[in-house]
C-alpha positions in Angstrom: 99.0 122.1 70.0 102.2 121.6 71.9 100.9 123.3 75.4 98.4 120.5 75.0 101.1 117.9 74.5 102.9 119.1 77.1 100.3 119.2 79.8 99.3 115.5 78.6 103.4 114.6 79.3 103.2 116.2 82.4 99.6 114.6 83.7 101.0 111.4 82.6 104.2 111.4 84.7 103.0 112.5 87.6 103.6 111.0 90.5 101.5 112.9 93.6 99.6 109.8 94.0 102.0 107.4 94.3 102.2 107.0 97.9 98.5 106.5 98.4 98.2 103.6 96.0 101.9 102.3 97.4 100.1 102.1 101.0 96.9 100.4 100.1 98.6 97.6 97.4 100.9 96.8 101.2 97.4 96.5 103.3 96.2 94.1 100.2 99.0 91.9 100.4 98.9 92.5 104.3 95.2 91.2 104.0 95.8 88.6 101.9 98.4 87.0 103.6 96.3 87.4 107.3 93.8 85.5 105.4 95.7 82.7 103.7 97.9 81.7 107.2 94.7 82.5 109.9 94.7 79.5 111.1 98.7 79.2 111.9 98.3 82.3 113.2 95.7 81.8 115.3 97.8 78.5 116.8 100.9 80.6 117.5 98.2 83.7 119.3 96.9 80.9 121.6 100.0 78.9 122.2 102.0 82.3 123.2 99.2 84.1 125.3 98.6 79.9 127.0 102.2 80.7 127.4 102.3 83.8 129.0 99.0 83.3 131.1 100.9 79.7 133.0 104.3 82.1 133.5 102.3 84.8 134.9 101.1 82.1 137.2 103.9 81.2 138.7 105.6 84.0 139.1 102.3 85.1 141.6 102.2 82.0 143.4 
């Protein structure tokens, strides 16, 4: 009875895993917050590469 008790503690504490379900909780949030600001985001994209593209302009000309 207390090898089964023991091996229940043990199962219950262990922490192989962890890293795994760290990771994926991070690419929910990472998700969730690419979803909520897409729009802002998508303003800043296009603003910088509009940006880049009229600099890159005249630095050929």
């Amino acid at each position: 009875m207390r090898n089964k008790l023991k091996n229940i503690e043990e199962f219950i504490f262990e922490e192989d895993g962890m890293g795994t379900v760290e990771v994926i909780l991070i690419i929910v949030v990472l998700i969730g917050l690419v979803i909520v600001f897409k729009k802002q985001l998508q303003t800043l994209v296009t603003k910088a590469f509009k940006k880049i593209t009229e600099d890159s302009n005249t630095v050929m000309s």
